[in-house]
KEDO-637937 format. One line per 4 residues: number of its first residue (from 1); their letters; for each residue x, y negated, z of C-alpha. Coordinates in pm, whole numbers, plus 50000, padded with zeros to 5 digits. Example, Ala and Ser with C-alpha at 12.3 -4.5 7.8 and 13.67 -1.06 7.14 Angstrom:
1 = as = 51230,50450,50780 | 51367,50106,50714
***
This chain:
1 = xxxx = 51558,47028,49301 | 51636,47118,49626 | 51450,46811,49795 | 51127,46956,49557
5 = xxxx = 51184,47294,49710 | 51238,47155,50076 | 50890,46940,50063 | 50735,47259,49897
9 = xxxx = 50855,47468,50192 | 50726,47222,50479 | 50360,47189,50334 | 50345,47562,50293
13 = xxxx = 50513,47637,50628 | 50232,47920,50786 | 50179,48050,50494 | 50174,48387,50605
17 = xxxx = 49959,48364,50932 | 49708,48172,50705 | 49721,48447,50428 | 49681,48688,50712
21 = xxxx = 49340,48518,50826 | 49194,48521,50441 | 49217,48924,50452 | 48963,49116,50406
25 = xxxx = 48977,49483,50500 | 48665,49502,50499 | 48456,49800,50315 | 48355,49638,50030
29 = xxxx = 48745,49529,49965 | 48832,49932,49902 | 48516,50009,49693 | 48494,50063,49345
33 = xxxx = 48316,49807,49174 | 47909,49869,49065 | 47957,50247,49199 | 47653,50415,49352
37 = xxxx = 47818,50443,49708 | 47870,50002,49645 | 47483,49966,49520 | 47371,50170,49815
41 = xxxx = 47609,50008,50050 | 47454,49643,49980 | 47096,49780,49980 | 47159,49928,50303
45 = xxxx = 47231,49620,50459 | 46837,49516,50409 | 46784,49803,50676 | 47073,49628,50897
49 = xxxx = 47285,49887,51001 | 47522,49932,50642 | 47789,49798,50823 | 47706,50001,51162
53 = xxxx = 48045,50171,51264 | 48027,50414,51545 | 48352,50507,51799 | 48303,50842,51942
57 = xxxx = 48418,50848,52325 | 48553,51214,52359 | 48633,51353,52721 | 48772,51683,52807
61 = xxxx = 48949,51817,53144 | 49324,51782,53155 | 49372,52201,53226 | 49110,52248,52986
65 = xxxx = 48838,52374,53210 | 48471,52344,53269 | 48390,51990,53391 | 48240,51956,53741
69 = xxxx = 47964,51771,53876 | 48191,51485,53988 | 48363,51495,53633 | 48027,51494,53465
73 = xxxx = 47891,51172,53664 | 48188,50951,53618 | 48157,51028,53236 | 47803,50963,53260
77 = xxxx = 47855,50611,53451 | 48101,50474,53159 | 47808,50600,52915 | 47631,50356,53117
81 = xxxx = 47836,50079,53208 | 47922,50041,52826 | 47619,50021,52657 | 47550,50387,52542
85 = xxxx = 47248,50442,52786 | 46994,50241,52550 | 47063,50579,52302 | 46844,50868,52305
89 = xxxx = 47086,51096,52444 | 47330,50858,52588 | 47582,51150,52713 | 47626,51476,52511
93 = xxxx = 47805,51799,52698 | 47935,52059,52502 | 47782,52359,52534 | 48055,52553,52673
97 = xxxx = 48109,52277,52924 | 48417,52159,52880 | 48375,51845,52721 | 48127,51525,52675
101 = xxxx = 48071,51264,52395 | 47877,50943,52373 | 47884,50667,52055 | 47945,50283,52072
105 = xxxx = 47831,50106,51770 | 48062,49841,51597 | 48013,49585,51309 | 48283,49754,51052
109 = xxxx = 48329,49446,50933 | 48397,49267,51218 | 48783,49124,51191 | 48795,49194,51540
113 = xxxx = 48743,49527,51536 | 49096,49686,51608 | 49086,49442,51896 | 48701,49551,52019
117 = xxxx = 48805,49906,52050 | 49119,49855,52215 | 48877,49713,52463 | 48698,50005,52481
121 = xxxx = 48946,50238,52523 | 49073,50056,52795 | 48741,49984,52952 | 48690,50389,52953
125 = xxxx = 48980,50505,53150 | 48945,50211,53380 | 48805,50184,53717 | 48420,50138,53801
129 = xxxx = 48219,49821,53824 | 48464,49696,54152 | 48792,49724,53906 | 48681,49687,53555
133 = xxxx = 48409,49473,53562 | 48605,49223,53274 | 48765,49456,53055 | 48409,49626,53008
137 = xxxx = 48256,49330,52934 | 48521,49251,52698 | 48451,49611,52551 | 48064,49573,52535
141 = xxxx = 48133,49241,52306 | 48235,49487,52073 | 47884,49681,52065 | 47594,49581,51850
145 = xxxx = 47258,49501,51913 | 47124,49549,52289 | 47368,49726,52388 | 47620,49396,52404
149 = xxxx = 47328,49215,52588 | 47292,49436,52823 | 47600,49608,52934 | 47778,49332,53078
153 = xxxx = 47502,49332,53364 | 47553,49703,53415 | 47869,49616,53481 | 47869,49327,53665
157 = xxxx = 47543,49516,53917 | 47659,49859,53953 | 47270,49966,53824 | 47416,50212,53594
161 = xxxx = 47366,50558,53581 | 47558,50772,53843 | 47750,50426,53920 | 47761,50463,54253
165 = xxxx = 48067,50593,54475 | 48238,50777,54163 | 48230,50438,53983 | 48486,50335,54248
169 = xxxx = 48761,50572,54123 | 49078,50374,54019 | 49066,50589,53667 | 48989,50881,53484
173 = xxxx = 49326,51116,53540 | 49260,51065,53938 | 48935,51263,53863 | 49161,51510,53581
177 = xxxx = 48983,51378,53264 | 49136,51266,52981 | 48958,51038,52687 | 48979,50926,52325
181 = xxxx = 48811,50736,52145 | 48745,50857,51794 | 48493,50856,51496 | 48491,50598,51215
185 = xxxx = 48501,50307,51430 | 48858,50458,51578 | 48985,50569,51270 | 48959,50241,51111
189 = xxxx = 49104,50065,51418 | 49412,50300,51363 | 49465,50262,51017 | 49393,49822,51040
193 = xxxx = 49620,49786,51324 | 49924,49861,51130 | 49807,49554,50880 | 49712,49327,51211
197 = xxxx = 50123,49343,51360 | 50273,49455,50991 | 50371,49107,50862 | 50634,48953,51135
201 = xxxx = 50847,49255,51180 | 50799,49375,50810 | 50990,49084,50677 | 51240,49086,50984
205 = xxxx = 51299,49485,50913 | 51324,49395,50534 | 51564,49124,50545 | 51742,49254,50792
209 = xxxx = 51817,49560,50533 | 51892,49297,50278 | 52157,49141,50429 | 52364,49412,50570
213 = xxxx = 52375,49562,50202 | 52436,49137,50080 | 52713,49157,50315 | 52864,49486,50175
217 = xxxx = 52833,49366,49873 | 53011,49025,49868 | 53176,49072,50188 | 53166,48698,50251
221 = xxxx = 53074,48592,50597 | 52844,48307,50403 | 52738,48390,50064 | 52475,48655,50150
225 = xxxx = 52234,48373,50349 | 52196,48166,49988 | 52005,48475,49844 | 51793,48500,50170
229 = xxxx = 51715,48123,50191 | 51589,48149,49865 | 51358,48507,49856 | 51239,48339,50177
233 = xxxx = 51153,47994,49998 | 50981,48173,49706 | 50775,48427,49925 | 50624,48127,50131
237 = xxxx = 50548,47915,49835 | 50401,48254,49718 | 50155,48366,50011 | 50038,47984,49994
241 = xxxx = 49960,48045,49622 | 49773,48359,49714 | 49584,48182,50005 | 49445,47956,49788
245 = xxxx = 49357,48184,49532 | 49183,48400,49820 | 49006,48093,49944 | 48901,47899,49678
249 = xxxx = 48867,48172,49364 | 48801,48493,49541 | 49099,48668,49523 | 49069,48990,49728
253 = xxxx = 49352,49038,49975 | 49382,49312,50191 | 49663,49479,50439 | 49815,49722,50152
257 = xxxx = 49861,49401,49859 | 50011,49166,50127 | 50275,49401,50235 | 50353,49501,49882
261 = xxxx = 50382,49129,49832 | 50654,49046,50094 | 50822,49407,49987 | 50805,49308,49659
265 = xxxx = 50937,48949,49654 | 51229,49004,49891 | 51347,49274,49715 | 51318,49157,49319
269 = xxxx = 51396,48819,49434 | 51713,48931,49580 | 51775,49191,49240 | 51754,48846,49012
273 = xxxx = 52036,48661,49307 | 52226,48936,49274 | 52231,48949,48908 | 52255,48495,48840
277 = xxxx = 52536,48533,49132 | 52765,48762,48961 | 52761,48607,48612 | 52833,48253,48782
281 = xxxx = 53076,48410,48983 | 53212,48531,48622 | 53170,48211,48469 | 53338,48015,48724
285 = xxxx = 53686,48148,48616 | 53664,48026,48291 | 53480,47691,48359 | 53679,47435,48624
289 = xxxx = 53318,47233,48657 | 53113,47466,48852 | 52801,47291,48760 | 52945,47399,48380
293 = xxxx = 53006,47754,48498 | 52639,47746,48667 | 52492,47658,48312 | 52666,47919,48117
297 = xxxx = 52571,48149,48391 | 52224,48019,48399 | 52189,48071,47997 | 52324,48403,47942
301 = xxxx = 52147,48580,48272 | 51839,48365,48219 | 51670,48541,47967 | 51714,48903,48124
305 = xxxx = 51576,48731,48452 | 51241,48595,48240 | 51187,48951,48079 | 51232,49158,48408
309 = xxxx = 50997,48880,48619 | 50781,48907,48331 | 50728,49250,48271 | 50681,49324,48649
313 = xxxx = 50411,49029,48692 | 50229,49122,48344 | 50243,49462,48454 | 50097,49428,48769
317 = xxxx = 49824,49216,48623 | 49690,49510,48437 | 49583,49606,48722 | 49290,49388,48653
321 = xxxx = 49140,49662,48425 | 49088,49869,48716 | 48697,49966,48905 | 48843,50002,49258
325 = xxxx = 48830,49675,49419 | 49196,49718,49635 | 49309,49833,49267 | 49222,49486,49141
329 = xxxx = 49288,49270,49426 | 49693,49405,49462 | 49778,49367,49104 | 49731,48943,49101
333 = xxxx = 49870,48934,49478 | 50238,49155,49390 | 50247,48946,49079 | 50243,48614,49260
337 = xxxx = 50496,48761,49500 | 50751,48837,49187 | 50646,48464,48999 | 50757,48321,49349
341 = xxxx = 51085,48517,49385 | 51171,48429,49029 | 51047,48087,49097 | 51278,48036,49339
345 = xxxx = 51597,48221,49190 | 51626,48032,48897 | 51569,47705,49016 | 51630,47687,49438
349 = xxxx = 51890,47963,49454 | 52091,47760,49156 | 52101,47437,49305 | 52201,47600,49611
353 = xxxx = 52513,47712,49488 | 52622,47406,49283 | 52560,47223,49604 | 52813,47419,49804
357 = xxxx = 53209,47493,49734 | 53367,47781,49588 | 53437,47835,49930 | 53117,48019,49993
361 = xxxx = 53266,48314,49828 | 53546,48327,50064 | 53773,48563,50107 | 53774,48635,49718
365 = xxxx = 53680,48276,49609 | 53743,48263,49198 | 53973,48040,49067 | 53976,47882,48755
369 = xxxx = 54201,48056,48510 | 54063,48013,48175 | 53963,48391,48115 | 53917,48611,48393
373 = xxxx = 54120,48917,48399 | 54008,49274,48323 | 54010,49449,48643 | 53934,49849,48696
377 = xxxx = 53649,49954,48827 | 53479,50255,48932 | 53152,50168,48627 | 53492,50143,48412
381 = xxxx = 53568,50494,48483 | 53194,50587,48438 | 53202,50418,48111 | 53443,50597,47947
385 = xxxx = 53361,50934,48057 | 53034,50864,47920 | 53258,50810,47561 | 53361,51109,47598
389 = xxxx = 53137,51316,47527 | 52810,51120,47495 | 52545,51428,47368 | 52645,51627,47576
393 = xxxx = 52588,51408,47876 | 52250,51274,47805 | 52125,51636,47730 | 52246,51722,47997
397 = xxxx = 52092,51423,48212 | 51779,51456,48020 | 51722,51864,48144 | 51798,51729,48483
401 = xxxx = 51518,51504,48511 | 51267,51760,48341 | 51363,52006,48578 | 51292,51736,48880
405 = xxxx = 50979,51669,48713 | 50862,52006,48683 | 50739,51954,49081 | 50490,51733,48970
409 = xxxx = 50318,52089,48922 | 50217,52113,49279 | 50088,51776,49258 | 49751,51698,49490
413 = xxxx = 49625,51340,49448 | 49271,51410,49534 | 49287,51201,49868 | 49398,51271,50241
417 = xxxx = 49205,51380,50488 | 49098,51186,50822 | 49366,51356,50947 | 49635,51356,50719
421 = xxxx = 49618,50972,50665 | 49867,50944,50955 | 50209,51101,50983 | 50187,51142,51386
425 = xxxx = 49869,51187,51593 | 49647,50871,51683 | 49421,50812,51928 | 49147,50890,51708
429 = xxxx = 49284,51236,51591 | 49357,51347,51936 | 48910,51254,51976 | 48848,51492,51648
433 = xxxx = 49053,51734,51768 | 48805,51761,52108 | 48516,51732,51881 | 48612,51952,51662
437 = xxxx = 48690,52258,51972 | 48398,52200,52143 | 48108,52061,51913 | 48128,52331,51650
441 = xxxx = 47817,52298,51517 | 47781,51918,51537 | 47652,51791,51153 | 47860,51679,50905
445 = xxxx = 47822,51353,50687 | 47515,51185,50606 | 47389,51096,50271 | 47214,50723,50217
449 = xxxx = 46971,50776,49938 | 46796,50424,49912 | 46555,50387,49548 | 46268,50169,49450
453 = xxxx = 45965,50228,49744 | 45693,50302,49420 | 45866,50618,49331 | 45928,50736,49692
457 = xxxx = 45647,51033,49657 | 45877,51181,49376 | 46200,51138,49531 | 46066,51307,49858
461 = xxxx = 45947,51580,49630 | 46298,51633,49496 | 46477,51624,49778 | 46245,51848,49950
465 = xxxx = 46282,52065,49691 | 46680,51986,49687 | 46732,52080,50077 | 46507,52381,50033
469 = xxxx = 46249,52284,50311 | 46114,51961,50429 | 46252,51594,50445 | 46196,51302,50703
473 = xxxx = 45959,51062,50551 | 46155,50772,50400 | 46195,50447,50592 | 46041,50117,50374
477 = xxxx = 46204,49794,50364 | 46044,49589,50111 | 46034,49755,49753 | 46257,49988,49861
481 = xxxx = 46286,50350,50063 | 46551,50535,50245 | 46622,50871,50320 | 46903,51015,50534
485 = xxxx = 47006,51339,50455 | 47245,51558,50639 | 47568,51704,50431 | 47731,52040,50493
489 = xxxx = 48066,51924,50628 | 48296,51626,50708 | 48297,51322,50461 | 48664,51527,50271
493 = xxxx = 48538,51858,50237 | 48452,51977,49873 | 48096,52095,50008 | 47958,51753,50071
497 = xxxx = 48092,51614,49767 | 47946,51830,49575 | 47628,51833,49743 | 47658,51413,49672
501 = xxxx = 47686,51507,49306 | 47352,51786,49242 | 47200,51490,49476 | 47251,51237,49211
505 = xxxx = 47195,51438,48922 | 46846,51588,49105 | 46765,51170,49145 | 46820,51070,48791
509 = xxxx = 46553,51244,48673 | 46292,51093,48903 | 46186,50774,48642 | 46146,50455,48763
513 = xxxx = 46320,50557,49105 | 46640,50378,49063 | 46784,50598,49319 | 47150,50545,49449
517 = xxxx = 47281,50797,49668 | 47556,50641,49934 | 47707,50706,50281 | 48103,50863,50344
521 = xxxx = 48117,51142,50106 | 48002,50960,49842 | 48223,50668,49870 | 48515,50954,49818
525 = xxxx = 48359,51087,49512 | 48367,50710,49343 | 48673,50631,49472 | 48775,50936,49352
529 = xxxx = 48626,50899,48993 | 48701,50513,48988 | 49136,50602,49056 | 49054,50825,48733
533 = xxxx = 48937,50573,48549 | 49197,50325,48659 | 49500,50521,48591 | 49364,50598,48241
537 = xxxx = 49294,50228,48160 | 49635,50110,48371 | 49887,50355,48247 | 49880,50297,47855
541 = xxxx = 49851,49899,47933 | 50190,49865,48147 | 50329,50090,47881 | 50201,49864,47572
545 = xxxx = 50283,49539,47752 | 50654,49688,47848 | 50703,49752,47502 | 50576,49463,47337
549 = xxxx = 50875,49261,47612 | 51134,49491,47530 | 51115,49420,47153 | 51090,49069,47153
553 = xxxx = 51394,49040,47403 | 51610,49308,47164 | 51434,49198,46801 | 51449,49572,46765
557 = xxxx = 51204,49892,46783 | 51419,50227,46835 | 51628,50096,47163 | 51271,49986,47320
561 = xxxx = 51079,50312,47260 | 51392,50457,47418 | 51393,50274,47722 | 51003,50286,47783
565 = xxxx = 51117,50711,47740 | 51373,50707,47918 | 51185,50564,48195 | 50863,50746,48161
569 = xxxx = 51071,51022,48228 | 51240,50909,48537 | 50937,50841,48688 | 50787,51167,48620
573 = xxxx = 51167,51285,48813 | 51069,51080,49065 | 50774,51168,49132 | 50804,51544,49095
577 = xxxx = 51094,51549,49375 | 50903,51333,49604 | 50622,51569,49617 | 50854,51879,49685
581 = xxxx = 50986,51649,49987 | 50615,51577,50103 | 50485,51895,50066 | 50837,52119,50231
585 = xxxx = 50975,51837,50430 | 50710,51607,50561 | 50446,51872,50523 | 50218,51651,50404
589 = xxxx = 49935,51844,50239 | 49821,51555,49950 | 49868,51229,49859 | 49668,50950,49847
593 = xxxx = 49422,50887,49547 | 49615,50550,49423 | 49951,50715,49467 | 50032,50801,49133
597 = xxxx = 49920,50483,48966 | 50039,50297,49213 | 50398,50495,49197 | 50409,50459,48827
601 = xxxx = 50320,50081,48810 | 50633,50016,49040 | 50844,50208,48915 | 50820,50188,48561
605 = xxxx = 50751,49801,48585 | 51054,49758,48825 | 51267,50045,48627 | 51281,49869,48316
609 = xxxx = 51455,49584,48522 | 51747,49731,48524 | 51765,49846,48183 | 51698,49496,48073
613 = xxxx = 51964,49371,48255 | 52232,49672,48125 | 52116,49664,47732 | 52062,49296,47723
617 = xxxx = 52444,49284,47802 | 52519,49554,47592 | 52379,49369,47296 | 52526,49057,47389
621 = xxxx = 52921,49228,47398 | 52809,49457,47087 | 52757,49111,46878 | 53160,49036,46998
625 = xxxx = 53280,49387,47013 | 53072,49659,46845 | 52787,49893,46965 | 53033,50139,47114
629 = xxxx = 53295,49926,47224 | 52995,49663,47370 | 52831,49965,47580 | 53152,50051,47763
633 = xxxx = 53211,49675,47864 | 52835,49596,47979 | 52871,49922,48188 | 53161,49805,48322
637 = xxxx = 53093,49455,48390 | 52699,49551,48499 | 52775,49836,48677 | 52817,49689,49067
641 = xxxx = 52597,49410,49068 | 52267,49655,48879 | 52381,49883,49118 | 52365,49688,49436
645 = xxxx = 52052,49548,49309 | 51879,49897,49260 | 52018,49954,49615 | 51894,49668,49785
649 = xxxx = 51515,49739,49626 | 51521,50085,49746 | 51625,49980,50050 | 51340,49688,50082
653 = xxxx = 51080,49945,49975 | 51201,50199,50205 | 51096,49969,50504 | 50743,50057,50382
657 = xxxx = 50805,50448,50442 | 50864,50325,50813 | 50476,50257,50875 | 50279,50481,51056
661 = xxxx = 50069,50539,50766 | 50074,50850,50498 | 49999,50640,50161 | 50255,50373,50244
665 = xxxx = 50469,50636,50346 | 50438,50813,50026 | 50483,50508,49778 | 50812,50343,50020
669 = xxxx = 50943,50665,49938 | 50871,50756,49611 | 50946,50372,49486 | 51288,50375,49700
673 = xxxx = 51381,50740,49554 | 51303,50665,49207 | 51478,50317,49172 | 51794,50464,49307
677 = xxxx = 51719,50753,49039 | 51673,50460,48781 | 51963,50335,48902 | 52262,50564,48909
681 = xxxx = 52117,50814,48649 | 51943,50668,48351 | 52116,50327,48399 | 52427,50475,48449
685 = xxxx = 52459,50771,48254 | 52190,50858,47969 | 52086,50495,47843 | 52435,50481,47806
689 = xxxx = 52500,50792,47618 | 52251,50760,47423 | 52362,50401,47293 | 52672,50552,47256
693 = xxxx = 52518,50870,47037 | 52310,50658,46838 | 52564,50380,46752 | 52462,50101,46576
697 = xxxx = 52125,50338,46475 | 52019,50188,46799 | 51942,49891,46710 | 51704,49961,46433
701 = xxxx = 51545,49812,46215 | 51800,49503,46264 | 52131,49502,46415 | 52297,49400,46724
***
């Protein structure tokens, strides 16, 4: 096994820079599927500017004052020297004159794009055509059309506008100008430039949290790399998997899925070590053989292992049934991350430890001693305090976790804004923030309106009639027409969305048009509609499928509807208090639109683990001891290693909350809070007492 493992790990050895390459983060990869904003998005590209991305080049003084002449010519030369002089109005000054603006188109496509505009923003604060001469040219590669052609020349000749003497200073804060480059282009550089550098020092953060908490937790100066050898094993063989997948069967992969990937199979990979290491550590003081004590150990924590892997990977999978594209794509790509972790736990991690001595557990090796002794514990304490007085303890628990819930009140998952997508203040924010002081009255968001060219007469009609006055005459491509219309706002704002929506329902009427109405705004109104429609269709089917596990691993139907409760309601706990810390600590003012579905997936799907792994024990000592007398013991014996394994997870996810982005911020969090809630409440305290209420009820309709 482990020479199987070792040629597995050589030929998929660059796994990760090779799943890295098969990304797409493209916009297509986000969008819901067969959604008007989608249809109008690949008829736009007949007209060859759908994937047209502007960046926004915002200047402003340093002290905030009216620019001078000398101010105004040096922004006027960059206009040039980068490409923005073949536009109409290459250079736009605010009209209290204090600022300037000028566009450079990018392919939004183009998987060079974070790179292209840090180009730009480079080339725009640098010297003139003497100092900068390459990193504008490197810039202008970024451009489209002409303007790539021909700026390099500019650059290279000095034939630019105003590029004379002021093109000679060494940079803009020696003139007292400041720039940013903003817009959708810089936005979207922002947010993909986490994904480009996220993978190396992801997994270094994330396993570096793993094994300080593996080294608390066995306090061996050895044991803890096993565990880590192996999660590392099963993630490569994994990202291989998923590189295929992505190059041979279309399998969409984006930034979001691969990080939840490597979070994902380093931290259940290391739950199911975790879990396999204590019951061999158990077995091997009543088996001399350690390759005996490793089958026993194998057998009795194998099926708990096979439910848990199974209910997370099934459950991820129904994320199949979802419209939005990044919905759909993230549910096969965690799922191979979990087969790959359990993969690798029940085959690599086992011949690992066979293969070495007992020694690895040094300083408290186990010796062989027939039966090992009863020891107290802290979970033994727990245990029978939870006797006690069972009722009144998971009443108790139960009111706590409806009161945590009732946050869930406050609740805003309609979508962040441009600007509340990032917890501090990009580049591209600081360029709205000029916009948005000194262009005042610049137009808001476009809408793409693209039908069949026969009925463009009657859709002209409409819309005139729509926008109240008259409308640009459409622009024909074939059999069809387009017509750009101006919105009321910014892409986010409730005016343009609904102004999206009359716009379609005015179309739809117009027969024979076939009218699709696209651009920003619109693409937030699917994407809004489509995370409806996928957390309606998701929701019931990780339910039904976590169910349907739970009572073929327990042969009974009370104890499962329990669990799938009793979880159910920690997530709503979870999620609830998470908001209240968003919203009064973060000051976050929403949450992404996948953020509940995405929340509840993870943590009802990873939830249950833990559960499985208490009552599968608690069955299994019930059969020896009794229901009540079989609770108290699986607490006891389950209590440190579930535990440390709902620790490490929430410690693995929590590495996710350290991105500079709101929506992973917002699920590392919620997933790390409500695992640890999983984990020392209902784990600990009310599945517990209410196994211990119930009795042998619990089991119904069969028995232990």
């Amino acid at each position: 096994m482990l020479a199987v493992w070792l040629v597995l790990f050589l030929v998929c050895a660059g796994a990760s820079g090779r799943l890295a390459k098969a990304r797409h983060d493209d916009t297509l990869s986000y969008l819901p599927r067969d959604a008007q904003s989608t249809q109008a998005y690949r008829l736009a590209k007949l007209y060859g500017d759908a994937d047209l991305m502007p960046a926004v080049v915002a200047f402003e003084q340093v002290g905030g004052g009216v620019l001078t002449a000398v101010q105004r010519a040096a922004v006027e030369e960059r206009a040039g020297r980068l490409g923005a002089a073949e536009a109409p109005e290459p250079v736009r000054f605010a009209a209290d004159g204090r600022a300037a603006r000028f566009e450079v188109g990018f392919d939004g496509n183009d998987p060079h794009l974070v790179a292209g505009v840090k180009r730009l923003r480079e080339a725009v604060v640098a010297a003139g055509p003497r100092g900068a001469a390459a990193a504008a040219a490197a810039a202008a590669t970024g451009a489209t059309g002409a303007t790539a052609a021909t700026a390099p020349d500019r650059v290279g000749t000095g034939t630019g506008t105003h590029a004379g003497a002021d093109a000679d200073v060494a940079d803009l804060t020696d003139l007292g100008l400041v720039a940013h480059v903003g817009g959708p282009a810089g936005r979207s550089a922002d947010s993909y430039s986490v994904f480009d550098t996220i993978d190396g020092p992801l997994l270094w953060l994330a396993l570096g949290v793993v094994m300080v908490l593996l080294l608390a937790t066995y306090r061996s100066p050895v044991l803890w790399l096993v565990p880590l050898v192996a999660a590392v094993a099963g993630l490569t063989v994994a990202q291989e998997a998923a590189f295929l997948l992505a190059r041979h069967a279309g399998l969409t992969v984006n930034g979001l899925s691969q990080s939840i990937m490597l979070v994902l199979a380093v931290g259940a990979g290391v739950d199911y070590a975790l879990l396999l290491v204590s019951r061999y550590r158990e077995e091997l003081g009543r088996f001399r053989d350690k390759h005996d004590a490793m089958a026993v150990a194998l057998g009795k924590a194998g099926p708990a292992i096979v439910a848990s892997a199974g209910t997370v990977a099934v459950s991820l999978l129904c994320l199949l049934l979802s419209v939005l594209n990044s919905d759909r794509g993230l549910g096969p790509v965690a799922a191979l991350g979990v087969l790959g972790a359990f993969a690798a736990m029940v085959t690599l991690l086992p011949s690992l430890l066979v293969a070495l001595p007992r020694a690895i557990f040094w300083p408290q090796m186990p010796h062989f001693c027939g039966e090992p002794e009863a020891r107290k514990s802290l979970w033994g304490t727990v245990a029978r305090a939870v006797a006690a007085r069972p009722r009144a303890t998971w009443i108790a628990t139960t009111l706590l976790l409806v009161a945590m819930a009732a946050g869930l009140t406050g609740l805003r998952s309609s979508g962040l804004s441009a600007a509340g997508q990032f917890p501090a203040k990009p580049d591209s924010l600081r360029a709205q923030d000029v916009l948005t002081r000194h262009f005042p009255t610049e137009p808001g968001d476009v809408a793409v309106v693209i039908g069949k060219a026969a009925a463009a007469p009657a859709m002209e009609d409409v819309l005139a009639g729509h926008f109240g006055g008259s409308v640009a005459a459409p622009r024909i491509v074939g059999r069809y027409a387009r017509f750009d219309l101006p919105l009321p706002g910014a892409p986010e704002d409730p005016a343009s969305q609904h102004a999206v929506e009359r716009l379609r329902a005015a179309l739809a009427a117009v027969p024979g048009a076939g009218a699709r109405v696209g651009g920003l705004a619109a693409v937030g109104l699917d994407i809004a509609d489509a995370s409806r429609h996928d957390r309606d269709a998701v929701i019931p089917a990780v339910l039904g499928v976590v169910l349907l596990v739970l009572v073929g691993l327990l042969r009974s139907l009370l104890a499962p509807l329990l669990l799938v409760a009793t979880v159910v309601l920690s997530f709503g706990a979870a999620l609830g208090a998470s908001w209240l810390v968003f919203r009064y600590g973060f000051g976050f003012r929403g949450t992404d639109v996948g953020y509940p579905l995405f929340a509840f997936v993870f943590l009802v799907a990873l939830g249950i683990d833990y559960n499985i792994f208490l009552v599968t024990r608690i069955q299994e000592e019930a059969r020896r001891l009794g229901t009540r007398e079989g609770t108290v013991r699986g607490l006891t014996v389950t209590g440190g290693v579930i535990t440390s394994a709902g620790v490490v997870l929430a410690a693995t996810f929590a590495v996710l909350a350290t991105l500079p982005l709101v929506a992973l911020v917002e699920i590392g969090f919620t997933v790390a809070f409500g695992v640890l809630l999983d984990t020392l409440v209902v784990r600990s305290v009310l599945v517990p007492a209410l196994a211990l209420d119930l009795g042998e009820r619990i089991w119904w309709p069969g028995g232990a």
